[in-house]
C-alpha positions in Angstrom: -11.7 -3.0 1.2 -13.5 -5.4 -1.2 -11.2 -6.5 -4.5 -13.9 -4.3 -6.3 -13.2 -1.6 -4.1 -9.4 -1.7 -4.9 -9.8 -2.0 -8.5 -12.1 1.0 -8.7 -9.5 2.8 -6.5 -6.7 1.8 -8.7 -8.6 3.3 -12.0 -9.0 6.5 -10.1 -5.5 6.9 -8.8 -3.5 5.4 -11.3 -3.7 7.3 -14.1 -1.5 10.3 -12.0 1.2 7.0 -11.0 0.9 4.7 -14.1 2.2 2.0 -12.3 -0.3 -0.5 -14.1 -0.4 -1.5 -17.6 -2.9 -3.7 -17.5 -5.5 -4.9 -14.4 -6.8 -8.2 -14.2 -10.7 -7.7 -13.1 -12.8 -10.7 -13.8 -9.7 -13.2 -12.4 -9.3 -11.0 -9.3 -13.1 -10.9 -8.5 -13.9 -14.2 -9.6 -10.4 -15.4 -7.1 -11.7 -13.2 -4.3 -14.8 -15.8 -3.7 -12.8 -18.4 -3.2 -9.8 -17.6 -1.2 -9.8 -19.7 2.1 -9.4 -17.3 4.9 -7.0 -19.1 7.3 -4.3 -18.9 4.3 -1.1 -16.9 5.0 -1.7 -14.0 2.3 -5.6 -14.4 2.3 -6.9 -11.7 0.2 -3.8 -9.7 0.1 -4.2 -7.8 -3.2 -1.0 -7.7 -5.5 0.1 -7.2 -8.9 3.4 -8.3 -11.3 5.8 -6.7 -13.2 4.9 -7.2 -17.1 7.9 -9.5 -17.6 6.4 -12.3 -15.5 4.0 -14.4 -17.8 0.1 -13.7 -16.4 -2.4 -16.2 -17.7 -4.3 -14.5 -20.9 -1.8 -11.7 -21.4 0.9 -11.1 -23.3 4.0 -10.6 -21.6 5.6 -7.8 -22.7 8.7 -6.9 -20.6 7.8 -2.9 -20.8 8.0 -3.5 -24.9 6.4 -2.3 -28.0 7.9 -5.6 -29.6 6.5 -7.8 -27.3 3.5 -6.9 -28.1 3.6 -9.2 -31.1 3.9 -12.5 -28.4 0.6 -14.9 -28.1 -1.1 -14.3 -24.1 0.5 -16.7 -22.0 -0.7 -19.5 -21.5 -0.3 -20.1 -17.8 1.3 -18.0 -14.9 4.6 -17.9 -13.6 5.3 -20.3 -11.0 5.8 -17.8 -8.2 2.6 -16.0 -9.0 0.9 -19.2 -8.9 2.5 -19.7 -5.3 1.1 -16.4 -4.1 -2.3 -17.4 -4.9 -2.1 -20.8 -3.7 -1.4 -18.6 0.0 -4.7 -16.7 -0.5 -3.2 -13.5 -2.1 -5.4 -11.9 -5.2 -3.3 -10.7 -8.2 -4.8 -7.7 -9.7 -2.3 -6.6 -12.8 0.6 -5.8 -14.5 3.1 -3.4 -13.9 5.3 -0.9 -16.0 8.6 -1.5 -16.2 11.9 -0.4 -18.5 12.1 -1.6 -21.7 13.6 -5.3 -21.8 14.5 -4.5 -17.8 17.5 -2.6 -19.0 16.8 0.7 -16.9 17.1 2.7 -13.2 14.1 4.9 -13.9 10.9 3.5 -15.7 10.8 6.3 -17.9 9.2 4.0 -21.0 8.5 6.0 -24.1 6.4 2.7 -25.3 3.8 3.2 -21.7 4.7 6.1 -20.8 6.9 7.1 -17.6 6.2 5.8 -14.5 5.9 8.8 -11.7 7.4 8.6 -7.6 4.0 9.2 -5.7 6.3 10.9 -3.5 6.8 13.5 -6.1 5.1 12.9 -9.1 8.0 14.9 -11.4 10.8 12.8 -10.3 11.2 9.3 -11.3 9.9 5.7 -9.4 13.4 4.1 -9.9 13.8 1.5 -12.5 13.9 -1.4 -13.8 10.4 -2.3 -11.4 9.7 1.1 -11.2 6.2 0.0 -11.7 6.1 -2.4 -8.8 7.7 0.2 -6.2 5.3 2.8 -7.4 2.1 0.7 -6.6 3.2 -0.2 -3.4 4.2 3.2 -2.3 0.6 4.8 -3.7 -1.1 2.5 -1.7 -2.6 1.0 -5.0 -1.6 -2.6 -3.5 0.6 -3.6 -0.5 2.7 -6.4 -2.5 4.1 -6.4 -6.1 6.4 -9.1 -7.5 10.0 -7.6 -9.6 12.8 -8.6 -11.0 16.5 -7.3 -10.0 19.4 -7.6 -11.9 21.8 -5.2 -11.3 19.2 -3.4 -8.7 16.0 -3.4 -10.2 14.0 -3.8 -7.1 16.5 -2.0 -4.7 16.7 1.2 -6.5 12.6 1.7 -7.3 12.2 0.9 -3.3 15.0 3.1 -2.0 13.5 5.8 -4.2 9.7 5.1 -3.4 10.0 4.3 0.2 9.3 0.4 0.4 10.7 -2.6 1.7 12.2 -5.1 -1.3 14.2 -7.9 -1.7 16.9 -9.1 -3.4 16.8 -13.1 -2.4 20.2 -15.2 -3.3 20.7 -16.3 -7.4 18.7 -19.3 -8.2 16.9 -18.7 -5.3 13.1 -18.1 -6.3 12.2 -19.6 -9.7 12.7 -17.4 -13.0 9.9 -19.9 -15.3 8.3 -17.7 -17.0 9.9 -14.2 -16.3 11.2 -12.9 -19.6 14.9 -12.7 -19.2 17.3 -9.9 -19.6 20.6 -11.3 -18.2 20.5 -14.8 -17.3 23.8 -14.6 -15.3 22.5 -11.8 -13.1 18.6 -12.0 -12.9 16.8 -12.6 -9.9 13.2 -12.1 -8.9 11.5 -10.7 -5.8 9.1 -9.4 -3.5 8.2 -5.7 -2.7 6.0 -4.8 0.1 4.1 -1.5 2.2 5.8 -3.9 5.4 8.8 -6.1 6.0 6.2 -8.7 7.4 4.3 -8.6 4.5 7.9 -9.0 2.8 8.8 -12.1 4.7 5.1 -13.9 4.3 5.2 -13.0 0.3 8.7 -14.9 0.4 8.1 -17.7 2.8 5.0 -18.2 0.2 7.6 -18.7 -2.6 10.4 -20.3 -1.3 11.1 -23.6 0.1 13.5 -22.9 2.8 13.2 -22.2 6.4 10.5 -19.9 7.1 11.7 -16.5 7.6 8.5 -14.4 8.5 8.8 -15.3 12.7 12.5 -14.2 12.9 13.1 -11.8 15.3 16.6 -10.2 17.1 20.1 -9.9 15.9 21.8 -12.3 18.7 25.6 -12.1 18.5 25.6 -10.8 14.7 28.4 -9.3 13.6 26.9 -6.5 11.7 29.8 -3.8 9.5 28.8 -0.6 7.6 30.2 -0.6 4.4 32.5 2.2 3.9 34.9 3.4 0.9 33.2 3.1 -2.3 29.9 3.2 -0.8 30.3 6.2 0.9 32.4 7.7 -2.0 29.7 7.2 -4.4 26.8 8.5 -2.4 26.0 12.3 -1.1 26.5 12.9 2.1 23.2 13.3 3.3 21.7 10.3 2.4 25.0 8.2 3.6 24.3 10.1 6.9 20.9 8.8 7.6 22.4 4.9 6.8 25.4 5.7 8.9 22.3 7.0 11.8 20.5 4.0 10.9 23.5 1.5 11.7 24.3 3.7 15.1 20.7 3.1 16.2 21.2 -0.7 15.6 24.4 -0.5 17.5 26.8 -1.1 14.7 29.7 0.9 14.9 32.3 -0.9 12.8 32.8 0.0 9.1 34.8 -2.5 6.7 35.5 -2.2 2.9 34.1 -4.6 0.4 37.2 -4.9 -1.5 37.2 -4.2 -5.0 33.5 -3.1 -5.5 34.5 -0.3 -8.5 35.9 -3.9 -10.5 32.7 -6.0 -9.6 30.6 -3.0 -11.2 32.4 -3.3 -13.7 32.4 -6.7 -14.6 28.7 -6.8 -14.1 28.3 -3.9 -16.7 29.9 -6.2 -19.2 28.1 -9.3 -18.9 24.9 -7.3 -18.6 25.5 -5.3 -21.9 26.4 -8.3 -23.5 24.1 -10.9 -22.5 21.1 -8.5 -23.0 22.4 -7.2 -26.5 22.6 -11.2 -27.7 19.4 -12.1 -26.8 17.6 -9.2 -28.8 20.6 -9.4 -31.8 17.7 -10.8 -33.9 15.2 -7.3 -33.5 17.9 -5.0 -33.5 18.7 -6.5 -37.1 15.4 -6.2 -38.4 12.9 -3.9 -36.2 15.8 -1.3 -34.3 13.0 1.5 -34.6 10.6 -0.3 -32.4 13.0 -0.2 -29.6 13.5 2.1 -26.5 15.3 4.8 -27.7 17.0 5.0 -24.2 18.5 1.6 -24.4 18.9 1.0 -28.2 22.4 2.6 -28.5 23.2 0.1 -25.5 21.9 -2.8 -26.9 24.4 -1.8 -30.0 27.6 -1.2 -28.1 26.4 -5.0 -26.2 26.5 -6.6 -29.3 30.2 -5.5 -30.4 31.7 -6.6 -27.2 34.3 -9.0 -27.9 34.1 -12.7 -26.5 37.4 -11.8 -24.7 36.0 -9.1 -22.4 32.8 -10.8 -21.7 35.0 -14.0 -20.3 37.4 -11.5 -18.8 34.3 -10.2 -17.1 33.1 -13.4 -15.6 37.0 -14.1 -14.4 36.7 -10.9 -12.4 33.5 -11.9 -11.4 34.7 -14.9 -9.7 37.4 -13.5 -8.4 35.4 -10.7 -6.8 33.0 -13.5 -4.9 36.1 -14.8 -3.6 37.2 -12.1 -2.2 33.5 -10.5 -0.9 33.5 -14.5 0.6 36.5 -14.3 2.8 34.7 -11.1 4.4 32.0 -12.7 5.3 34.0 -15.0 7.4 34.7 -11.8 9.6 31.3 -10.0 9.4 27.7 -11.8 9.1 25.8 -8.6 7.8 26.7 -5.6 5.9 24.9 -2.5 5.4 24.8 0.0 3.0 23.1 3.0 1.2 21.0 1.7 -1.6 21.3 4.6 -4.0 23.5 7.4 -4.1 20.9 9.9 -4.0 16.9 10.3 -3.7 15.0 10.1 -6.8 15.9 12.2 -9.7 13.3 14.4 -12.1 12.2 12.5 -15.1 14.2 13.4 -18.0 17.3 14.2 -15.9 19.9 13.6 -17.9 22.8 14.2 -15.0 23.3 14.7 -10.8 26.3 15.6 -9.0 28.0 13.2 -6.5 30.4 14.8 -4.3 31.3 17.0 -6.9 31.6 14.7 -9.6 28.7 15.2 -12.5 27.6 11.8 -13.4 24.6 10.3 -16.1 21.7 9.8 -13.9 20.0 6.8 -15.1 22.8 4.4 -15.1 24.3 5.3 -12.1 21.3 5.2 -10.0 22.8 1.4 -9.7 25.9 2.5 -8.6 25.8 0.8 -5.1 23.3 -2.1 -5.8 25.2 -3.7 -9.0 28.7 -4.9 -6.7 26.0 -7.0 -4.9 24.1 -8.8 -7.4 26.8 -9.0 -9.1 27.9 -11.8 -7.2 24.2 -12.9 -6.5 24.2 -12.4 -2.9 20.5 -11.8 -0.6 19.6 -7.9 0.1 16.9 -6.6 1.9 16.3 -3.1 0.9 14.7 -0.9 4.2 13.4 2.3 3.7 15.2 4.5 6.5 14.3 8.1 6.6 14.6 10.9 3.8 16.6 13.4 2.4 14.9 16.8 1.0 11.8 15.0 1.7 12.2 12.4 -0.8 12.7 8.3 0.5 16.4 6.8 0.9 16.7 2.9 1.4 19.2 1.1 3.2 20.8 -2.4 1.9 21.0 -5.1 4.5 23.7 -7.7 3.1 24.5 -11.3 3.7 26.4 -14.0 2.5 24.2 -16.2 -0.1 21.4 -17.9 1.0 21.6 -16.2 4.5 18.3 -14.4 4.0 17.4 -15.5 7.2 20.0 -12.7 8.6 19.0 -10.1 6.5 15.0 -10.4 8.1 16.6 -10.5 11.8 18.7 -7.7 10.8 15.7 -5.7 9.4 12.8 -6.7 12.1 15.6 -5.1 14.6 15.3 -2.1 12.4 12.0 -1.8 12.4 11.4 -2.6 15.8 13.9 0.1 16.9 
């Protein structure tokens, strides 16, 4: 398809999705003439969530405040990167307010829907990002993930994502919501389109040629990530891991405390950096997130260095694992997507709040900042599950083995 083609597609389809908040038109037309055909992503359409800065819009990080901000002036680096390798950016994507969200359900833009089942939810914060993917809108969106903003929109929409290492694609000019936890990322309609999209913004060893898992010592995590998760959907991972071989199951110790301490620093970092609006404009917030930002704010300094202790002390120990496993994998929510405007689901028998604890089993890793791919693995009641593939940090090179065994199986 022409970039016309796709835009015109988009306007017809979207509007059932509302994955887009804005499209870029005259850029993406006037960028299609000159892409050079031998480059890597040569005319690969894709599209950003609204928190990375697009030339000539304003970034508004899913907000009614951020309306307010001047266009930017120039694009995040890594979108500039995935132009310089031929691809075409098309748009902006929805997104939870400020990032602080599992579902996309923005009262500002309006919720973003799961094409699977357009009354259940996309998954959150990059709900957006997964949702265009899986419609078939555009085969590569860019997101951010903080405490499982790409995994949990691509586990619930059926897409590959990933979750690279902390620090290890560039943040200038994503609007921050945690700077301790946020990392930025790909999401793709195929893991080799995943691995080109990174390989096009990194600077490491290429991964997109890796192939075969060799002597890896590959675990499924078991105990909390099997007690937080039904038991349907931690059958198909536990399937998935037999059909790659992997019979072993290990424990990442003390996953309930690095939750934990991740839920701290998020609710305080994020509540400081919007202290000034809350003071003066709390009405033109996300009712969903507003109370949130308010209990952030009233954290004492105590508990938010108590936090970052445990947090430490965590890595350590998830460290000393790695030195008997080289990839760990794990269900990437504890359930399909839920309807919008659920407020609750049941966990083996355990009633829970829905949005917050679609994150239950993505924030002890990126918590600690370590690389995820996220593999969509088969379905439960007809809706997608994803599957996390963990490694030590900046082994992303074993997560794509790991995952083009997957897929090749």
């Amino acid at each position: 398809m022409t970039i016309a083609e796709v835009i015109a597609d988009i306007r017809v389809r979207d509007p059932a999705i509302n994955a887009f908040t804005a499209l870029t038109e005259a850029r993406a037309l006037a960028r299609e003439k000159a892409v050079d055909p031998a480059l890597p992503l040569a005319g690969i359409p894709f599209a950003a969530k609204n928190l990375f800065d697009i030339r000539g819009l304003s970034t508004l990080a899913g907000s009614k405040i951020n309306r307010d901000r001047p266009p930017a002036v120039a694009d995040a680096p890594l979108i500039r990167r995935l132009e310089k390798a031929g691809a075409i950016l098309l748009g902006a994507l929805n997104m939870d307010e400020y990032a602080y969200g599992f579902s996309t359900e923005n009262s500002h833009y309006g919720p973003t829907r799961n094409p699977h089942d357009p009354e259940r939810v996309a998954g959150g914060s990059s709900g957006g990002s997964g949702a265009a993917v899986a419609a078939g809108m555009v085969p590569l969106t860019l997101g951010s993930d903080t405490n499982g903003s790409i995994r949990v929109p691509a586990s619930f929409c059926g897409v590959w994502g990933l979750k690279p290492t902390f620090g290890r694609l560039s943040r200038e000019g994503v609007f921050p919501f945690v700077n301790a936890l946020d990392h930025v990322g790909p999401l793709a309609a195929s893991l080799d389109l995943l691995a080109a999209a990174y390989d096009a913004m990194q600077d490491g060893a290429p991964v997109r040629a890796l192939r075969g898992t060799g002597e890896l010592r590959i675990a499924l995590a078991g105990g909390y990530f099997e007690e937080n998760c039904e038991a349907d959907v931690y059958e198909v991972v536990r399937a998935t891991a037999s059909r790659l071989g992997v019979h072993r199951t290990v424990e990442i110790p003390e996953a309930a405390l690095g939750r934990a301490a991740a839920f701290v620093i998020t609710a305080a970092e994020g509540a400081q950096l919007h202290l000034p609006n809350l003071r003066i404009r709390p009405q033109d917030f996300e009712p969903l997130i507003v109370d949130r930002l308010y209990a952030g704010a009233m954290i004492p300094a105590a508990w938010y260095l108590q936090a970052q202790r445990v947090r430490r002390w965590y890595y350590r120990k998830v460290m000393q694992m790695f030195e008997q496993v080289d990839v760990i994998l794990a269900p990437a929510t504890p359930r399909p997507a839920q309807k919008i405007g659920q407020q609750m689901f049941t966990i083996r028998g355990r009633e829970m709040l829905a949005r917050p604890n679609a994150g239950l089993l993505t924030q002890p890793i990126s918590c600690i900042g370590l690389p995820v791919v996220c593999a969509p693995v088969g379905r439960v009641e007809g809706l997608p599950v994803g599957m996390q593939i963990i490694a030590a940090p900046w082994r992303e090179d074993l997560c794509f083995r790991v995952a083009h065994e997957l897929e090749r199986r």
